[in-house]
C-alpha positions as CSV (number, residue, x, y, z in Angstrom):
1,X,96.1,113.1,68.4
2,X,97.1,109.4,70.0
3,X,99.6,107.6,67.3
4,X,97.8,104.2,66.9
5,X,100.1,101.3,65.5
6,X,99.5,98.0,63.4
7,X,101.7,95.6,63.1
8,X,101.9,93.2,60.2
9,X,103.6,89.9,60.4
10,X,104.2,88.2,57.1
11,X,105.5,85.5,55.2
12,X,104.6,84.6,51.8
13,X,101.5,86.8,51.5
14,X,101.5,88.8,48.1
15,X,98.3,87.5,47.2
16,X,96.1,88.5,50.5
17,X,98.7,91.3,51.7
18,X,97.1,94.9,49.3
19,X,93.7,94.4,50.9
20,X,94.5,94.1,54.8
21,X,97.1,97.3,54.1
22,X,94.2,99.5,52.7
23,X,92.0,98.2,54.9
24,X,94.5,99.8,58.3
25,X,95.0,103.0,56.2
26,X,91.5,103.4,55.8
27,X,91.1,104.0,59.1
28,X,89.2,107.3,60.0
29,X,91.8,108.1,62.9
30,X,94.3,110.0,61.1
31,X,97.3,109.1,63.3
32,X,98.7,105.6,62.7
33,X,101.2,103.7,61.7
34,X,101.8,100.2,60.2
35,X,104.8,98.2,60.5
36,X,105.4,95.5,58.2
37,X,107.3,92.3,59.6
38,X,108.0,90.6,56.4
39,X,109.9,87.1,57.4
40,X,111.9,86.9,54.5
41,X,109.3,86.4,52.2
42,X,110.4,84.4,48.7
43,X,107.0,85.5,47.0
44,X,106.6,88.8,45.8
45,X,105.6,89.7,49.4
46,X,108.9,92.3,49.7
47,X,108.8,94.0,46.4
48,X,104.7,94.7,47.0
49,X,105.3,96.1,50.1
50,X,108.0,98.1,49.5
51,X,105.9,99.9,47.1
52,X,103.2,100.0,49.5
53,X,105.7,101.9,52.1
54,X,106.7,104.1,49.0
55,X,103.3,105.5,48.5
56,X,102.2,106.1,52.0
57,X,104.7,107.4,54.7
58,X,102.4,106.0,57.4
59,X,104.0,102.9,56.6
60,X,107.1,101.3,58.0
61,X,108.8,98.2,56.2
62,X,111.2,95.4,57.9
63,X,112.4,92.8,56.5
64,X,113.8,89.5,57.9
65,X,117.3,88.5,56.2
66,X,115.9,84.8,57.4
67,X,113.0,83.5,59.2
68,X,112.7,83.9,62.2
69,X,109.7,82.2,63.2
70,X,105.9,83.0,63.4
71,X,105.9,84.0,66.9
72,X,109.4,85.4,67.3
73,X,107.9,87.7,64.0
74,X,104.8,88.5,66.0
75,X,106.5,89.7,68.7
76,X,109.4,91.5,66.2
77,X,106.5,94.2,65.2
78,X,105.4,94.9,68.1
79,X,108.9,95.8,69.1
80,X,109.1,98.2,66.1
81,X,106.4,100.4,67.1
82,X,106.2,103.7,68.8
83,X,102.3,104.2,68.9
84,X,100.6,104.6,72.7
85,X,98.2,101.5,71.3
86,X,99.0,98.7,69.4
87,X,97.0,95.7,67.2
88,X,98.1,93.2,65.5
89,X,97.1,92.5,62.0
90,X,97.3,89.4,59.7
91,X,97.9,89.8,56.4
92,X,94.2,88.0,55.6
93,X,92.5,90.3,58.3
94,X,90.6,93.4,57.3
95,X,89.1,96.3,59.5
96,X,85.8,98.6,59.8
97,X,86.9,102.3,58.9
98,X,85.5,103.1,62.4
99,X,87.6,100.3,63.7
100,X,90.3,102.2,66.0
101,X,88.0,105.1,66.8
102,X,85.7,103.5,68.4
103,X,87.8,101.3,70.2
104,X,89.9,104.5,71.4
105,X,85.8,105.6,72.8
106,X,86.4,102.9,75.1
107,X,89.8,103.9,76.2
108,X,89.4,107.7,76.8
109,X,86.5,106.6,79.2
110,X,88.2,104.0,81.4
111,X,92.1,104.6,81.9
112,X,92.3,101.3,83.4
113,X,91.8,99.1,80.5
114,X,94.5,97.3,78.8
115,X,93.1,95.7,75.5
116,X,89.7,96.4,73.8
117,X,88.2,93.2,71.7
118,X,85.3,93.8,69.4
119,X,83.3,90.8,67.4
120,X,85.0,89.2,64.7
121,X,84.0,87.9,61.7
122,X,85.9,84.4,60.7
123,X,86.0,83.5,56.5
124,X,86.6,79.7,56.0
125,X,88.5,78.7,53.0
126,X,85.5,77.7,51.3
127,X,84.1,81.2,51.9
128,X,81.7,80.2,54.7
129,X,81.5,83.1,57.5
130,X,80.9,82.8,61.3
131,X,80.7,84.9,64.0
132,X,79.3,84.6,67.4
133,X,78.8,87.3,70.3
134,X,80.2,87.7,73.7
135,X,78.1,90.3,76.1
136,X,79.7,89.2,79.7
137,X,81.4,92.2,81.4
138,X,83.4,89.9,84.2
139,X,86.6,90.7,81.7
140,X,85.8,94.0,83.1
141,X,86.3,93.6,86.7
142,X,88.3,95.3,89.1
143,X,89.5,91.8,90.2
144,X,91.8,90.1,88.2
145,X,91.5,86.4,88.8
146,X,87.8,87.6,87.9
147,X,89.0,88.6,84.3
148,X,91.4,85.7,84.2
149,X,89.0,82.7,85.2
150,X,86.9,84.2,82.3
151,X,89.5,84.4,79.4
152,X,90.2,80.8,80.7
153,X,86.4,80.0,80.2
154,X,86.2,81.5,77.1
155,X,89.5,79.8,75.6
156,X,87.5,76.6,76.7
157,X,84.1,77.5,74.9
158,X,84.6,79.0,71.5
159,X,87.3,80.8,69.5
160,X,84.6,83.1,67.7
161,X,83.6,84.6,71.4
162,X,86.3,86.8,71.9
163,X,89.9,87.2,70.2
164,X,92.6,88.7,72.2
165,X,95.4,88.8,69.7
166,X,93.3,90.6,67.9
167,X,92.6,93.7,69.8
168,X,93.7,96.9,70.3
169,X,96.0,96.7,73.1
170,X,97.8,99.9,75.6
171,X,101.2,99.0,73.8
172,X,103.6,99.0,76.7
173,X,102.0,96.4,79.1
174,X,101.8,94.1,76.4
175,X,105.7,94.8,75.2
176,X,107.0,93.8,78.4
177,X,105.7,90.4,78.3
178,X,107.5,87.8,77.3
179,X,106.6,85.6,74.6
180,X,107.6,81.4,74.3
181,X,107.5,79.5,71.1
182,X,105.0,77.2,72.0
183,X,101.8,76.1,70.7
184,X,98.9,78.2,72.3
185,X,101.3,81.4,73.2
186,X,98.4,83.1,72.0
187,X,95.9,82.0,75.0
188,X,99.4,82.2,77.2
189,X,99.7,85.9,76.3
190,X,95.7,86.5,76.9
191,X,96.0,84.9,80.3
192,X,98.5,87.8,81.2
193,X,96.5,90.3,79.8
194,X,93.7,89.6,81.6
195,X,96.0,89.4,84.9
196,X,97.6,92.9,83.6
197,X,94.2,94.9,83.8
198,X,90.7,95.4,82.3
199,X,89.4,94.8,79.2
200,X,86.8,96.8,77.0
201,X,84.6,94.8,74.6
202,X,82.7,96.3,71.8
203,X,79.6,93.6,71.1
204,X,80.0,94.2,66.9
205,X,81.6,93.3,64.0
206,X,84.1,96.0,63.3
207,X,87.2,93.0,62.1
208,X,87.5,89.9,60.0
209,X,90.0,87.4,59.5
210,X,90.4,83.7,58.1
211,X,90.1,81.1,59.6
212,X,90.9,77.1,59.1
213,X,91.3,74.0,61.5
214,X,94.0,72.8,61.6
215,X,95.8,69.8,63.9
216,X,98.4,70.6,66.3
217,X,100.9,68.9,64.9
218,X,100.7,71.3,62.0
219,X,100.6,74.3,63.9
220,X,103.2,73.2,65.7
221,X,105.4,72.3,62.6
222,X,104.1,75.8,61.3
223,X,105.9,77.8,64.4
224,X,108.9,75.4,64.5
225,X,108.6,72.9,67.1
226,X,108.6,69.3,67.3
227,X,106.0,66.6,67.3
228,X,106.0,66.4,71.4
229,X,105.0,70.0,71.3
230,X,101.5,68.6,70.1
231,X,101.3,66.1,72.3
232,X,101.8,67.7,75.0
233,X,100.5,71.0,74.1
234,X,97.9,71.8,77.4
235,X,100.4,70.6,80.0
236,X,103.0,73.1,78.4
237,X,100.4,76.1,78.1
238,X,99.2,75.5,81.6
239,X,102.9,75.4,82.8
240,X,103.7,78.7,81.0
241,X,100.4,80.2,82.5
242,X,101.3,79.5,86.1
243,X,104.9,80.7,85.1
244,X,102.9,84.2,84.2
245,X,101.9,84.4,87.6
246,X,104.6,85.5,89.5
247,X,104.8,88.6,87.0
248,X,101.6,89.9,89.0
249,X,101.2,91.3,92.4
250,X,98.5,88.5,93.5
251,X,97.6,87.6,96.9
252,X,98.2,84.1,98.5
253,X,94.2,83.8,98.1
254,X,94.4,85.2,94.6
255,X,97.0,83.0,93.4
256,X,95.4,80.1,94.7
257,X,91.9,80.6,93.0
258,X,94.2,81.0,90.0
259,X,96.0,77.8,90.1
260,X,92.2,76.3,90.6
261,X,91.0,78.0,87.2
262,X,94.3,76.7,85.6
263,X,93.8,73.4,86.7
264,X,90.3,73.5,85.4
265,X,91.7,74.2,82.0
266,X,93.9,71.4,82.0
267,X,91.4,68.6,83.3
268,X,88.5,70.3,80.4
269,X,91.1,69.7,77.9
270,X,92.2,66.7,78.7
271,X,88.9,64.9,79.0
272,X,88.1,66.9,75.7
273,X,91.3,64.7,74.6
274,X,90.5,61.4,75.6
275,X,87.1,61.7,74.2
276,X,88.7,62.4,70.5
277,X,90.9,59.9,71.0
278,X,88.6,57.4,72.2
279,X,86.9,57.9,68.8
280,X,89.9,57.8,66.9
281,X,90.6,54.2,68.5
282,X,87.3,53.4,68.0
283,X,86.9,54.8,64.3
284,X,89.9,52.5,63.6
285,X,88.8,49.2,64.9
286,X,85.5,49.4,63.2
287,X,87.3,49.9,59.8
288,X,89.1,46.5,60.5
């Protein structure tokens, strides 16, 4: 049987963590693991999972002797693991028993995918749920400025189409690509994985996580960079995209069409930007 691996980042979670943990060994593929990243936790995050990884051997337990960051402890868990495929977990997420099974279906038909998404379901603090469904097969393609003009699409549209972090990715590919502490590293990483090779998409619920707005300023404070990092947040995730290209084998043509759908992220955004702040301004003088 394939040895499927979760990894667990964490930080402070002793109140959400139990649930998302029985949720993964719930799973009805028997062979997993689940690696738990705890970033030096000064809750009661360590001593919970330790006795987590105490009554289940299918758990693996790290722990930070200092932060190290939200991203760099993303990245630390997937490092840790052995399994042929990989997903990430958060410690507020939970899964479908049939979650890994089916998206293994999906691998044993097509070797060429890379990652399989399903539909998620997003809790607000409040308790309010939302989900939305993506049915577009272009992620599919044999072409990959096909799959990566879509993701890019998609990033643009809605964050309850499709999530990417959160899918069950071939664990090698995705281990040898690097990872920057910058704000939207998540989209950065999807933009290579769409480049890397075809995705699978299961059109259900089968996964849940929170979810909360929040500005980019305190994202950004959360992962440990400074205010310009907000500011200047799509001109540094379009830079680090076109950076991802020369990891590929693209054509001349290829990489051009690429540049074109990068470029198209940046002006969306940025007229999505002046717009806000137009309001903003505007917001402001009317409450003179």
């Amino acid at each position: 049987m394939t040895l499927v691996s979760f990894g667990l980042p964490v930080y402070n979670g002793v109140a959400r963590l139990e649930p998302t943990v029985r949720s993964v060994l719930a799973q009805d593929h028997a062979d997993l693991e689940l690696v738990i990243c705890d970033n030096a936790s000064t809750d009661g995050t360590e001593e919970l999972a330790r006795s987590l990884a105490a009554a289940d051997s299918r758990i693996r337990y790290h722990r930070h002797p200092h932060n190290i960051g939200l991203v760099n402890n993303f990245t630390y868990a997937l490092r840790l693991a052995s399994g042929t495929y990989f997903r990430w977990v958060g410690d507020d997420n939970w899964l479908l028993p049939s979650y890994t099974s089916r998206c293994l279906e999906l691998f044993d038909r097509d070797e060429r995918l890379v990652l399989v998404t399903s539909q998620m379901e997003y809790t607000g603090p409040d308790g309010s749920r939302q989900r939305d469904g993506y049915d577009g097969d272009a992620l599919g393609s044999d072409d990959p400025i096909v799959r990566f003009e879509e993701l890019l699409r998609l990033l643009n549209e809605s964050h309850l189409l499709i999530d990417p972090l959160y899918g069950l990715l071939r664990r090698e590919p995705a281990a040898a690509m690097d990872r920057r502490v910058v704000l939207h590293e998540d989209q950065i990483l999807a933009a290579k994985l769409a480049l890397a090779g075809p995705w699978g998409h299961i059109p259900e619920v089968l996964s849940g996580r929170g979810w909360e707005s929040q500005s980019l300023s305190s994202v950004a404070r959360k992962i440990g960079i400074g205010p310009w990092g907000a500011r200047f947040a799509t001109l540094v995730e379009c830079r680090e995209i076109l950076r991802g290209l020369g990891d590929f084998p693209l054509t001349a043509e290829q990489r051009r069409r690429a540049r074109r759908a990068v470029l198209g992220l940046y002006v969306t955004r940025h007229k999505r930007t002046v717009r806000h702040r137009s309001r903003k301004l505007l917001r402001m003088a009317l409450n003179r």
